[in-house]
N, C-alpha and C positions, 0 to 999 in steps of 0.2 A: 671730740665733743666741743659744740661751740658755745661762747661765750659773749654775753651782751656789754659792751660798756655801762661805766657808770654817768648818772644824768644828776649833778649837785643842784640844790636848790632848799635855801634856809637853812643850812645843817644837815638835810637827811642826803643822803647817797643812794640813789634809785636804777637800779638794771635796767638799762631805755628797752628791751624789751622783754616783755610778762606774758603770761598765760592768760587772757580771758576765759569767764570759767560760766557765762551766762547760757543760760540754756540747756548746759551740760546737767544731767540730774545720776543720782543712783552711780550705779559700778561705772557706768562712763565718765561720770564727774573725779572720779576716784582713780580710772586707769587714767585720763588724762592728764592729772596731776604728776604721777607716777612718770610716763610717758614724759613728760616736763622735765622732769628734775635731770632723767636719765640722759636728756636730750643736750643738759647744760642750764636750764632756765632756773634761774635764783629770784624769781618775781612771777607770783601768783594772785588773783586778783578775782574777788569774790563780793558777795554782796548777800545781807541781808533778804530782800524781795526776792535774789536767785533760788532761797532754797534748798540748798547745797554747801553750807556752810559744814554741817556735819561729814560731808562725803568729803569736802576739798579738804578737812582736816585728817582725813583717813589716809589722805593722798598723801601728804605730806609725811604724816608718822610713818608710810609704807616706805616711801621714795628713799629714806637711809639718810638724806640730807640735813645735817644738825643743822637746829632750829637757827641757830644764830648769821648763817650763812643764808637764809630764803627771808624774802622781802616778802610778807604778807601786806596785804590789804582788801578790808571793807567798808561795807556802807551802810549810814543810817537812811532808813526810807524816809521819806518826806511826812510821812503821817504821823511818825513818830521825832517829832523835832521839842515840840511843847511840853511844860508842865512834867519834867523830870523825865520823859519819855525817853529821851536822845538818850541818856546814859544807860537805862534801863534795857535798851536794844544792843547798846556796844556790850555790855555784860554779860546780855544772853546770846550775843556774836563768839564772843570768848568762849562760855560753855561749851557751842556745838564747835567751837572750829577745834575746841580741848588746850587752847592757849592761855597762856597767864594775860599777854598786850599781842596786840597786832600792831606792825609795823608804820599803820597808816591807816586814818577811821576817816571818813571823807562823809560829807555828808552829801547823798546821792542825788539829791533832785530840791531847788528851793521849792518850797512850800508858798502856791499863791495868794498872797494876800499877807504871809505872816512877816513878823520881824527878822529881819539877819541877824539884826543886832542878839538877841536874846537865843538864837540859835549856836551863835558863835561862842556868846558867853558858855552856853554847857559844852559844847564840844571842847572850847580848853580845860574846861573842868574834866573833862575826860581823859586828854590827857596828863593832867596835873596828878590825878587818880592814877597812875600806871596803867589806863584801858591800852592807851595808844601811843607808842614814841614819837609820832609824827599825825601831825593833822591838815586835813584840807576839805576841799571841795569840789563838786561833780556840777555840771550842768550848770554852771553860773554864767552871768552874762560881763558883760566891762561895769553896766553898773553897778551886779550885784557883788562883782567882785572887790570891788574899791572902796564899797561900804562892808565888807566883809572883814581887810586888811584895815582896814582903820577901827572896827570895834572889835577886834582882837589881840587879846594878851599874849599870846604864843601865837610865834613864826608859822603861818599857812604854806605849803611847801608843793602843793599840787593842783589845780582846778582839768578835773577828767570831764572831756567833753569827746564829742562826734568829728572826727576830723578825717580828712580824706582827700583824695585828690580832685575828686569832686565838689567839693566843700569851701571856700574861702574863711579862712577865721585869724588874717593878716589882724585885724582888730584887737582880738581877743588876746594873739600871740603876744601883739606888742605891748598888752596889758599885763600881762603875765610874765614878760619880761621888765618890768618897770616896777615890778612887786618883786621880782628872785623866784618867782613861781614856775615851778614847770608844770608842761603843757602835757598832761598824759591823755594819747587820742582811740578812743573806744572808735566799733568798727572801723578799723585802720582802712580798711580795702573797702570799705563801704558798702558793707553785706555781699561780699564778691560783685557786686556792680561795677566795680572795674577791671572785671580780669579779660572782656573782651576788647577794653579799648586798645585800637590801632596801634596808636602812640606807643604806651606800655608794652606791647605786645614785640614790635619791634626793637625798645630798649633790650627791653629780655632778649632777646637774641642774639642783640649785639655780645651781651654780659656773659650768654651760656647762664641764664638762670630762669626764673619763674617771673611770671607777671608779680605774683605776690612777693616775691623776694625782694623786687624792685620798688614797689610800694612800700615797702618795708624797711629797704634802704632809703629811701626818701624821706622817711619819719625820721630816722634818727640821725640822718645829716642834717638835720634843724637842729640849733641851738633848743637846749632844753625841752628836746621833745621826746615823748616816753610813747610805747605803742604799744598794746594789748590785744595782740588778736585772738580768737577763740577759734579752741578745733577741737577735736575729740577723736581725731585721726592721729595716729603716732608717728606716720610720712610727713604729715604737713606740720604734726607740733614739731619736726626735728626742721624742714625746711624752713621754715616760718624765723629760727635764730641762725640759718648759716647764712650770715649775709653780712659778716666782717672780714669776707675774703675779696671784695670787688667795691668801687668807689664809683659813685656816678658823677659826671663832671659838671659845670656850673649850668654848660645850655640841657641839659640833661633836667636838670633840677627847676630851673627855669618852662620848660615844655612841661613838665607835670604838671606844676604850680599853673601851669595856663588851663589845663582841663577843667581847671572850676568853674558851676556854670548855677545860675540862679534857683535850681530848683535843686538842685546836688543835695539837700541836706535827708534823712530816709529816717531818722529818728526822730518825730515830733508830736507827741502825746497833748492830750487835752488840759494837762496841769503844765505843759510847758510853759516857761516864763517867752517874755517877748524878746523874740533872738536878735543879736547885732546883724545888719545889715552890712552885706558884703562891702567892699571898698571900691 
């Protein structure tokens, strides 16, 4: 059974690689969880907006794995940031997932036009409240990040964004390392958009592994990089964490980091904030 390293940042101690659980809904969301734990994974990662809080909470009570040993985390939607809202949604996050605190309450997507500041404010209040041991942020940008750690009372300890090797966020990283923040990166493999590249395709061979293994391995040879892929497949949720048996070397890591390409980003909704430009 394999096992993911831990990834420190402000105090919390986080499994560089977790379960993505978006999209997964009903007995799928449930045997994937399950399918996770069995596989080795101690990091599960859900969301309010997914829908599936009640099912990834089924996963978990099935999976056999005491609470205290699995890293949860969710998220406040963006709609629900104002006006007592944010706590009101971590509360009823708790209900369906059947938990007392989740591990890590992030809030999912800044809200355009509104305050950080006063967003931040409740979400420490949530954790102060025993909602959450650990708090952070999803989709933030270097500005909204830095106005985030500055009106904030308690250690922010994660900003989950889109990263890939497709993707350049040298920026972001180096923001998030100048806060103790880690980088946990949703679609790791970039909606499988990268499992045809050349490059990749080749490393993988050299390695005897998978394209996505190696993307995989890529993320968490970054300092303080945490990686969350989504499957619902029980072959690929077991593939997806055996990737602490093979090291990829500097020019390895190097030629990844080069496939970034200006248009690489495949997550960008109408309420996105204005993303950092590549370097």
């Amino acid at each position: 059974m394999a096992t993911a390293p831990l990834v420190e940042a402000n105090g919390a101690k986080i499994p560089a690689i977790g379960l993505g659980t978006f999209l997964l809904q009903g007995e799928t969301a449930t045997k994937a969880v399950v399918a996770a734990l069995n596989a080795g994974y101690r990091h599960v990662d859900t969301a309010d907006m997914y829908g599936n809080e009640r099912e990834v909470g089924e996963g978990l009570r099935a999976g056999g794995v005491p609470r205290d040993e699995v890293f949860v985390t969710t998220k406040v939607w963006w709609e629900n940031l104002e006006g007592g809202a944010l706590l009101r949604s971590a509360e009823s996050s708790l209900k369906k997932l059947g938990l007392d605190e989740v591990d890590l309450l992030l809030i999912h997507w800044p809200k355009p036009g509104g305050r950080v500041e006063d967003w931040i404010r409740d979400l420490g209040r949530a954790k102060r409240d025993g909602l959450a041991r650990h708090i952070g942020v999803s989709n933030f940008t270097v500005t909204l990040l830095d106005r985030a750690v500055a009106a904030s009372d308690e250690p922010l300890v994660v900003n989950q964004v889109e990263y890939h090797p497709y993707l350049d966020q040298t920026k972001l990283r180096e923001a998030c390392h100048r806060h103790g923040i880690a980088l946990t990166a949703y679609c790791p493999l970039g909606r499988a958009g990268v499992l045809n590249e050349p490059v990749l395709r080749a490393i993988a061979e050299r390695h005897g592994k998978t394209v996505s293994q190696v993307v995989l391995r890529w993320h968490v040879q970054q300092p303080g990089t945490i990686a969350i892929p989504k499957s619902g497949t029980p072959k690929h949720i077991a593939e997806n964490i055996a990737i602490m048996d093979f090291e990829l070397s500097q020019d390895e890591m190097a030629r990844i980091s080069a496939l970034a390409r200006p248009d690489g980003r495949v997550v960008d909704p109408s309420f996105a904030p204005d993303w950092d430009r590549a370097t």
